[in-house]
Residue frames as a rotation matrix with the C-alpha (Angstrom) as fourth column:
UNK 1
0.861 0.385 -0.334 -21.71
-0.370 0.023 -0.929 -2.98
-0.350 0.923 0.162 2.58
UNK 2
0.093 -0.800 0.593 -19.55
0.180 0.599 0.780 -5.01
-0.979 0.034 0.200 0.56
UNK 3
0.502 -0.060 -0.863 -17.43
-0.531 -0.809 -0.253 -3.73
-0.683 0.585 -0.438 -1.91
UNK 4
0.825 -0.295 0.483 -16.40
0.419 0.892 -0.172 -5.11
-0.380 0.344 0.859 -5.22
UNK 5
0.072 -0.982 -0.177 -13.12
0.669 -0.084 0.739 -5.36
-0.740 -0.172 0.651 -6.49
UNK 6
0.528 0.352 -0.773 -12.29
-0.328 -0.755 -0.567 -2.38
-0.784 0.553 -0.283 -8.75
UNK 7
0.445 -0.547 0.709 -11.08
0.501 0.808 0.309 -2.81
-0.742 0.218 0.634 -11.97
UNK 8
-0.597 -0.582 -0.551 -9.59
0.438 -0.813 0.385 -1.05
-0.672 -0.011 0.740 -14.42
UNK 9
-0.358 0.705 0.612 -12.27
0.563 -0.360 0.744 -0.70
0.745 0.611 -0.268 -17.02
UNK 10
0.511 0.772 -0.379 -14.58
0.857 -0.494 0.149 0.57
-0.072 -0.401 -0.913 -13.73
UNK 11
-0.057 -0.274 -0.960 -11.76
0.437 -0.872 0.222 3.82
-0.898 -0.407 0.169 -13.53
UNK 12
-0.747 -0.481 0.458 -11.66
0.579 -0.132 0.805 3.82
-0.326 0.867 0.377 -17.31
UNK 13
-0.134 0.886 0.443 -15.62
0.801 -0.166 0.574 4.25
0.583 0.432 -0.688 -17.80
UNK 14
0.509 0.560 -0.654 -15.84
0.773 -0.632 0.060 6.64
-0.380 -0.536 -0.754 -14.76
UNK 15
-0.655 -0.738 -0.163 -12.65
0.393 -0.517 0.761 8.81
-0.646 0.434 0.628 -16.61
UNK 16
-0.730 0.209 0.651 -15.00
0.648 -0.093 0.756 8.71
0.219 0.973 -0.067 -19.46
UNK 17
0.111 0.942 0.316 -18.19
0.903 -0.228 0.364 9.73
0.415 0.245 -0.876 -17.94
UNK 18
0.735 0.461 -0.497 -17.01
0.467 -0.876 -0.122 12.76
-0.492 -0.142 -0.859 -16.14
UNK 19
-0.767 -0.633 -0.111 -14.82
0.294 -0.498 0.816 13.81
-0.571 0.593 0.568 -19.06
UNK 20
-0.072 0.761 0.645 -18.12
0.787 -0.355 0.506 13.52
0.613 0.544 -0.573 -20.97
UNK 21
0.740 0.614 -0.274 -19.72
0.673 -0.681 0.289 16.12
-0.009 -0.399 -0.917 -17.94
UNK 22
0.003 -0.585 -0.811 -16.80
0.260 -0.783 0.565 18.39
-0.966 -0.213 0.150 -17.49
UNK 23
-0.887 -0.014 0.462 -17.09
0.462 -0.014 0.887 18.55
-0.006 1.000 0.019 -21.80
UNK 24
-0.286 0.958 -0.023 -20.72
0.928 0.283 0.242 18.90
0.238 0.048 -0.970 -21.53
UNK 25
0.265 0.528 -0.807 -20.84
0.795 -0.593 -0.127 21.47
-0.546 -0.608 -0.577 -18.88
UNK 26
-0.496 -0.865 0.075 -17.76
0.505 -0.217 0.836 23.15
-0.707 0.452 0.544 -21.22
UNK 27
-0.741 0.580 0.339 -19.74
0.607 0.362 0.708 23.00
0.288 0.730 -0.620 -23.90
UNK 28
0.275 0.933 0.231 -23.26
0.894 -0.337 0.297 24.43
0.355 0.125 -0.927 -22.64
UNK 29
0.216 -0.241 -0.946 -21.48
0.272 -0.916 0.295 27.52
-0.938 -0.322 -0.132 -20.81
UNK 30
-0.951 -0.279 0.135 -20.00
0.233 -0.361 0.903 28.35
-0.203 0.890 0.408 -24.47
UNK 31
-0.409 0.792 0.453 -23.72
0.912 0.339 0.231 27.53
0.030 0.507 -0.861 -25.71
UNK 32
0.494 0.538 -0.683 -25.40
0.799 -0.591 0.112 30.16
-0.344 -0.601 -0.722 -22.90
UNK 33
-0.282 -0.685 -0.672 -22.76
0.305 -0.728 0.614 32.73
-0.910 -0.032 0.414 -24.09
UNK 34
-0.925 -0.165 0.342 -23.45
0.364 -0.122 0.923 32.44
-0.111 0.979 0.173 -27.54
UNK 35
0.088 0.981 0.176 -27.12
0.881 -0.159 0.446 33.03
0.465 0.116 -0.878 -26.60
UNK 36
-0.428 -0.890 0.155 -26.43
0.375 -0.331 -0.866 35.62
0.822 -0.312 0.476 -24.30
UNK 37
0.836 0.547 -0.043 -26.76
-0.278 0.490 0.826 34.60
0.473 -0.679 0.561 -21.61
UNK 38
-0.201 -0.928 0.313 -24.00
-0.977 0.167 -0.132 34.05
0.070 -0.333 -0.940 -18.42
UNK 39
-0.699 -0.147 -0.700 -24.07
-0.222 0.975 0.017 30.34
0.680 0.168 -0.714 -17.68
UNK 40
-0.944 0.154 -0.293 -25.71
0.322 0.223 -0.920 30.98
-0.076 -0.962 -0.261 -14.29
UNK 41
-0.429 0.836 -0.342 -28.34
-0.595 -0.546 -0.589 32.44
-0.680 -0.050 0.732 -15.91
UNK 42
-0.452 -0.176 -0.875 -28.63
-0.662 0.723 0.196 29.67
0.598 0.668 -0.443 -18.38
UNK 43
-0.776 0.071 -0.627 -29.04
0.300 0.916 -0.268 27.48
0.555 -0.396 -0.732 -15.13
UNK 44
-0.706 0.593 -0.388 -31.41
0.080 -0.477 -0.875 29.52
-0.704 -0.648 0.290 -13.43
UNK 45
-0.539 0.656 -0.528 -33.63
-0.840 -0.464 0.282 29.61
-0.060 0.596 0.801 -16.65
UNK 46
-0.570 0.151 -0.807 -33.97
-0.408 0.801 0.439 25.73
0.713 0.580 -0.395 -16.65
UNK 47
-0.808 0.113 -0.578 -34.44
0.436 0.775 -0.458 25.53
0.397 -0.622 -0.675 -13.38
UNK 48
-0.511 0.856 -0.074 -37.50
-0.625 -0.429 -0.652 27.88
-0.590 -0.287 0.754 -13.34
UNK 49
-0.425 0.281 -0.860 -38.51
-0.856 0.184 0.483 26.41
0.294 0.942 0.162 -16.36
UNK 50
-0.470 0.049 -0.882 -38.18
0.108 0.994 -0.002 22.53
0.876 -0.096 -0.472 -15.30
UNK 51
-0.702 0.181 0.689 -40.08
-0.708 -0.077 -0.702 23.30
-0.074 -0.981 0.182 -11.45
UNK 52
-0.700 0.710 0.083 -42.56
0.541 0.450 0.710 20.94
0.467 0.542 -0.699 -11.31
UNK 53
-0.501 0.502 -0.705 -45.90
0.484 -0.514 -0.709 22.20
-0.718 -0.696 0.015 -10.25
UNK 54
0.296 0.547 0.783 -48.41
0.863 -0.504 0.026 24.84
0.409 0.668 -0.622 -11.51
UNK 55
0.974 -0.200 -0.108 -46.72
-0.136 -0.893 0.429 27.48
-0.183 -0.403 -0.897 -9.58
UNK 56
0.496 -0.868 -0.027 -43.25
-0.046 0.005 -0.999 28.68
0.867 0.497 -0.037 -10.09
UNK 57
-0.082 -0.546 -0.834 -40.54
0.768 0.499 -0.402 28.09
0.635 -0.673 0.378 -8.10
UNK 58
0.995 0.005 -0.095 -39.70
0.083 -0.530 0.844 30.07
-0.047 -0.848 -0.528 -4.45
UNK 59
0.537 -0.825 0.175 -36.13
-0.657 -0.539 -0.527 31.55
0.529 0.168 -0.832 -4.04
UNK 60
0.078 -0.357 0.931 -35.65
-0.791 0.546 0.275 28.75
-0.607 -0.758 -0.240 -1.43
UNK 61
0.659 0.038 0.751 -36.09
0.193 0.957 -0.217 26.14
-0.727 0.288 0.623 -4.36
UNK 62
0.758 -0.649 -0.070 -33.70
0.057 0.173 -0.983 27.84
0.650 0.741 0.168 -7.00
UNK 63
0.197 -0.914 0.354 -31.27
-0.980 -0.188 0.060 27.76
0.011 -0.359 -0.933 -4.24
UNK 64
0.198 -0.165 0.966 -31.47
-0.109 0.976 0.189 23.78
-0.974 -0.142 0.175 -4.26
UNK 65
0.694 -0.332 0.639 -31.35
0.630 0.710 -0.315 23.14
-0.349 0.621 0.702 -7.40
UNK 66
0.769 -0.631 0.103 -28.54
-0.383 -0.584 -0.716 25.99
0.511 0.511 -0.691 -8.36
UNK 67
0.775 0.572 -0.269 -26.67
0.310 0.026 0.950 25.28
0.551 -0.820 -0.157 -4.75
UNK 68
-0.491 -0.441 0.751 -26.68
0.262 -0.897 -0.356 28.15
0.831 0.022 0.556 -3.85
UNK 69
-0.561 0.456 -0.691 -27.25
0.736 -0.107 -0.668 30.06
-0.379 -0.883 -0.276 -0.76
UNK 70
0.501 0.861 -0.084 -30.26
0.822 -0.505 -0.263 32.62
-0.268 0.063 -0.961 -0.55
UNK 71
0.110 -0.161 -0.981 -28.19
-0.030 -0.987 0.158 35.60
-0.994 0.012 -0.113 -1.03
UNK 72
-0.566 -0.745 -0.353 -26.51
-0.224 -0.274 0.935 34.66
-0.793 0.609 -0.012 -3.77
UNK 73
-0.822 -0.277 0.498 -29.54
0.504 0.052 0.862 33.93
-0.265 0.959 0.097 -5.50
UNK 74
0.394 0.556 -0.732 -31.29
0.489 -0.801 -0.345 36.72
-0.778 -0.222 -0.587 -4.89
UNK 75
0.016 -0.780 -0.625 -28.29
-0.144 -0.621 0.771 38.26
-0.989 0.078 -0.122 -6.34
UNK 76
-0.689 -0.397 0.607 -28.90
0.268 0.639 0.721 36.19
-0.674 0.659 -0.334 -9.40
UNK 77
-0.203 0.866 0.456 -32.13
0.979 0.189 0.076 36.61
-0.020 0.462 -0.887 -10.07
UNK 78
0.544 0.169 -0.822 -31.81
0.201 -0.977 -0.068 40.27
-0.815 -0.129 -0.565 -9.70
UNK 79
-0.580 -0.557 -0.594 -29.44
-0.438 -0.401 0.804 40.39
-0.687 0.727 -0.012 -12.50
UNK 80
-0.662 0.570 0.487 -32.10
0.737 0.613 0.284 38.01
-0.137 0.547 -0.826 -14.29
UNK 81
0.036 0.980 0.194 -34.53
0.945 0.030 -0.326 40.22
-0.325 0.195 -0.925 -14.15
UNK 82
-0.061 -0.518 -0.853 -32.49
0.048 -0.855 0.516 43.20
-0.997 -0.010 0.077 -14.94
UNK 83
-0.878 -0.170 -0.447 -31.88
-0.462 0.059 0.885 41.63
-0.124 0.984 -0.131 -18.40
UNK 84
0.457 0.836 -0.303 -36.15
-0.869 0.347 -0.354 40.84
-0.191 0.425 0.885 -18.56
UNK 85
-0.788 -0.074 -0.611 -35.15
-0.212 0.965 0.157 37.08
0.578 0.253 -0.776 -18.31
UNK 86
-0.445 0.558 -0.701 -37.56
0.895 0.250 -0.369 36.34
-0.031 -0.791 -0.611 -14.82
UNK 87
-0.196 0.801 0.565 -40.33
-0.341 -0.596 0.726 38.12
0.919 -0.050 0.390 -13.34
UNK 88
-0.926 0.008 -0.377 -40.90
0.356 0.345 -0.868 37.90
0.123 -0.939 -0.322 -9.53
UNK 89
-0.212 0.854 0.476 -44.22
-0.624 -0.493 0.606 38.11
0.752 -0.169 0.637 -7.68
UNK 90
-0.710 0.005 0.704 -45.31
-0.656 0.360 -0.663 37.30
-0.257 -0.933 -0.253 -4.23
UNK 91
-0.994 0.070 -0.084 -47.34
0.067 0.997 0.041 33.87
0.086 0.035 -0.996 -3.77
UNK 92
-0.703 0.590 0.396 -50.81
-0.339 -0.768 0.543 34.62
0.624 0.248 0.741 -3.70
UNK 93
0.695 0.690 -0.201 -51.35
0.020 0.261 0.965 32.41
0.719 -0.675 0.167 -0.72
UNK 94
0.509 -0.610 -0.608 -48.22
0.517 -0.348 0.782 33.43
-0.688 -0.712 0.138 1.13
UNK 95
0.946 -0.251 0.203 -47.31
-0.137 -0.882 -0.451 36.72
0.292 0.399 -0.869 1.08
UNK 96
0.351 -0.912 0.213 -43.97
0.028 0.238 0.971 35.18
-0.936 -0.335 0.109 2.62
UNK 97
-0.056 -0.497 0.866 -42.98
0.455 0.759 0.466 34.21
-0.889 0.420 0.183 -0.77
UNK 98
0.106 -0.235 -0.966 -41.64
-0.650 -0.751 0.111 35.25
-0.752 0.617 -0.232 -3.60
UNK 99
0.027 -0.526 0.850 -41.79
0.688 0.627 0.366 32.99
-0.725 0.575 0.378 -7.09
UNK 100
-0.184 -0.917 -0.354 -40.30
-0.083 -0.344 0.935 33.14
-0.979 0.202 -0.012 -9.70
UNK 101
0.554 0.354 0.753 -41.24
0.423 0.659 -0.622 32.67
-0.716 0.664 0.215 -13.71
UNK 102
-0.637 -0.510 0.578 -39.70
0.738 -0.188 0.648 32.97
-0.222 0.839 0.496 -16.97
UNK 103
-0.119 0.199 -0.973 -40.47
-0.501 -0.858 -0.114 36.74
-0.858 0.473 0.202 -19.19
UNK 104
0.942 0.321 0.101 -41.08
-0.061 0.460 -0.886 35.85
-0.331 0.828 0.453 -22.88
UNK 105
0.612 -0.645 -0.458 -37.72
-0.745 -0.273 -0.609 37.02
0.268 0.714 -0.647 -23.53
UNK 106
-0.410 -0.370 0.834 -36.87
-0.618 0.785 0.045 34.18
-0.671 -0.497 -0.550 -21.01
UNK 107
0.366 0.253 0.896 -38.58
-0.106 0.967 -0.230 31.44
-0.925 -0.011 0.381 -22.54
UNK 108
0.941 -0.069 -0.332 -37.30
-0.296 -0.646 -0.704 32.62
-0.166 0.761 -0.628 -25.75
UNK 109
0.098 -0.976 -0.195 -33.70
-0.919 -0.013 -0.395 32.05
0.383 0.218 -0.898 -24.89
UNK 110
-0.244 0.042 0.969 -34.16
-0.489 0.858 -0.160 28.87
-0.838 -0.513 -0.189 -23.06
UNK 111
0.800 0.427 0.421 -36.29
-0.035 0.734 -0.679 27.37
-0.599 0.529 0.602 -25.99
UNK 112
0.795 -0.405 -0.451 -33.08
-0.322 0.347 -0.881 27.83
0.513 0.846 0.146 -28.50
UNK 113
-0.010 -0.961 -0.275 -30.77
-0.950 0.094 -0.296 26.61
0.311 0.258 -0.915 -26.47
UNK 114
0.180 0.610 0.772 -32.91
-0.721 0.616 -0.318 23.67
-0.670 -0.499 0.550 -24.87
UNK 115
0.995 0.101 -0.013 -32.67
-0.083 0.724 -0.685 20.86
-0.059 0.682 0.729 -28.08
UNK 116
0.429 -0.806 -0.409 -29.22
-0.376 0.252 -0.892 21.14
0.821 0.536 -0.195 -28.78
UNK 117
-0.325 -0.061 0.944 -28.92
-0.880 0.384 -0.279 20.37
-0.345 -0.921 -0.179 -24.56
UNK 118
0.363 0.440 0.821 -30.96
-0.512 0.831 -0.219 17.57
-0.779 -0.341 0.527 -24.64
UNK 119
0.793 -0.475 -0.382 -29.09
0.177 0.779 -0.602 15.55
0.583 0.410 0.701 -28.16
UNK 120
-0.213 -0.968 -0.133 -25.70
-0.592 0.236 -0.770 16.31
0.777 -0.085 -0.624 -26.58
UNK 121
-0.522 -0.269 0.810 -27.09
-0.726 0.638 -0.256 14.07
-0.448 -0.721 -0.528 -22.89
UNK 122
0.929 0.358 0.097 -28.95
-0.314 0.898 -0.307 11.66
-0.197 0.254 0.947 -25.20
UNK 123
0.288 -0.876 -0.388 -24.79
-0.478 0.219 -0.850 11.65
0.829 0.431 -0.356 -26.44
UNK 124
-0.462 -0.553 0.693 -23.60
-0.875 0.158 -0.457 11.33
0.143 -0.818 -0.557 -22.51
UNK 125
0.371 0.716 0.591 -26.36
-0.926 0.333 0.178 8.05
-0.070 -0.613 0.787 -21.76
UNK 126
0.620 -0.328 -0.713 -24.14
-0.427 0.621 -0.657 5.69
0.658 0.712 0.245 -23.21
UNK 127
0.059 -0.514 0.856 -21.79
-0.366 -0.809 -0.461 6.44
0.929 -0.286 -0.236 -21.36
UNK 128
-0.404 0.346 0.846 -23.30
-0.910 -0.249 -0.332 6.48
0.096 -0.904 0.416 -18.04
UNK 129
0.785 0.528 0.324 -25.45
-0.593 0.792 0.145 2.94
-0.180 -0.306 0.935 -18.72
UNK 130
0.121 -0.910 -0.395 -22.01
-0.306 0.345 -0.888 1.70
0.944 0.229 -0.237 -19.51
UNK 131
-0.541 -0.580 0.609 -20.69
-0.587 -0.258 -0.768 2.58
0.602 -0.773 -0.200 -16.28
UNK 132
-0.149 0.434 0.888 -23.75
-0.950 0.188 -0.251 1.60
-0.276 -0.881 0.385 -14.30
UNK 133
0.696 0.317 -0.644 -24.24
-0.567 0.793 -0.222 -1.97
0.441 0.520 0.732 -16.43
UNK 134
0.050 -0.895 -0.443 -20.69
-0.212 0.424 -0.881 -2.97
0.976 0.138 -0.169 -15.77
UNK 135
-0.694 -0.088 0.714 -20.96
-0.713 -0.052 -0.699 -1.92
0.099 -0.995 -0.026 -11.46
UNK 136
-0.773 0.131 -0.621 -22.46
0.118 0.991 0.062 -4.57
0.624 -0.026 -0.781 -9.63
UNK 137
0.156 0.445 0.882 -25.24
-0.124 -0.877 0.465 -3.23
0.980 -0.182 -0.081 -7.61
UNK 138
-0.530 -0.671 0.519 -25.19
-0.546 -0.200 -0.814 -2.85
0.649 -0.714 -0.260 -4.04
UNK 139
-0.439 0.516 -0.735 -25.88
0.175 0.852 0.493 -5.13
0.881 0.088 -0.465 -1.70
UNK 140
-0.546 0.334 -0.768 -27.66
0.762 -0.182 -0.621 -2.99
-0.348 -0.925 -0.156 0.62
UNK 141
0.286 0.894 0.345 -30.82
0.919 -0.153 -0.364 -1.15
-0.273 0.422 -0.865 0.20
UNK 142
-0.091 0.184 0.979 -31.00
0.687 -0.700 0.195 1.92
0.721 0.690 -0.062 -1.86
UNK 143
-0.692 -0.019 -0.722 -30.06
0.534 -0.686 -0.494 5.09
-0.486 -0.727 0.485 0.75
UNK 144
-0.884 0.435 -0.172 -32.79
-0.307 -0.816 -0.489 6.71
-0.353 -0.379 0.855 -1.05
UNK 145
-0.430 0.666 -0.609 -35.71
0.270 0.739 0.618 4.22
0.862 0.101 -0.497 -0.75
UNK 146
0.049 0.465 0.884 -38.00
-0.875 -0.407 0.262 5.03
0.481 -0.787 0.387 1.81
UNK 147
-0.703 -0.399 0.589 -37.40
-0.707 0.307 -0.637 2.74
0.073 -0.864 -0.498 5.08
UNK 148
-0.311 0.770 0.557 -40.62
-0.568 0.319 -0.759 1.31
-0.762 -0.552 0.338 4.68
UNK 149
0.933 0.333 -0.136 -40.11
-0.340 0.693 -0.636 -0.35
-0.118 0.640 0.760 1.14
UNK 150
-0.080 -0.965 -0.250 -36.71
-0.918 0.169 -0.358 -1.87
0.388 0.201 -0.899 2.04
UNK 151
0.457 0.258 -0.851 -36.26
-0.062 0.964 0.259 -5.40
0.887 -0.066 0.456 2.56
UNK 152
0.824 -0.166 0.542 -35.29
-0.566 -0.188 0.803 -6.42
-0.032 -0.968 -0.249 5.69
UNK 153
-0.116 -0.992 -0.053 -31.43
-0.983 0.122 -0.136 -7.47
0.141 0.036 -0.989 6.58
């Protein structure tokens, strides 16, 4: 792959965009507090919340999208559900499994802190299509394209 030359705008915009995320994240941990709520629980509500699917997530998927390992969110979600945020129950077509859903008092805290999330990254997209407008794109296929819709070399 051939790289282009950097320049200084590219270090300027990337400065910008994770100052925006390191702000951001700043920012929503304060948010999750004010709700109370630790941050990690904060992330662990969205990411039950956001699963796609008609079933809730498995302990093996909030470890991907937290990433985390299995203990540690076990460990989480046990304090979740201490404070009636989650609700566990086994899978009703594998008893292997364990998912996971939001309590009312969960969706509850998620729903007020959920809008003011979503204007501050409509704030960060600027940003970010900045950055990616300006970068030339690469001249080799997308690493996550499937193999079979890439063009050949």
């Amino acid at each position: 792959m051939t790289m282009a030359k950097l320049t200084q705008a590219d270090y300027e915009n990337l400065l910008a965009f994770r100052t925006s995320l390191r702000r951001f994240q700043h920012w929503s941990q304060d948010q999750a507090s004010r709700a109370g709520l630790t941050p990690a629980q904060h992330q662990l509500l969205v990411a039950v919340k956001g699963h796609p699917g008609s079933y809730g997530p498995t302990i093996s998927d909030l470890a991907n999208y937290l990433m985390l390992r299995h203990h540690s969110t076990v460990e989480l979600i046990d304090r979740a559900e201490d404070a009636s945020l989650v609700n566990r129950t086994r899978d009703e077509h594998d008893g292997r499994l364990t998912r996971i859903s939001l309590t009312p008092l969960g969706e509850q805290r998620l729903s007020e802190l959920v809008p003011a999330h979503l204007d501050e990254l409509r704030q960060l997209a600027p940003i970010l299509a900045r950055l990616v407008a300006e970068w030339p794109p690469p001249e080799t296929p997308a690493l996550h394209q499937p193999a079979s819709e890439r063009q050949p070399p």
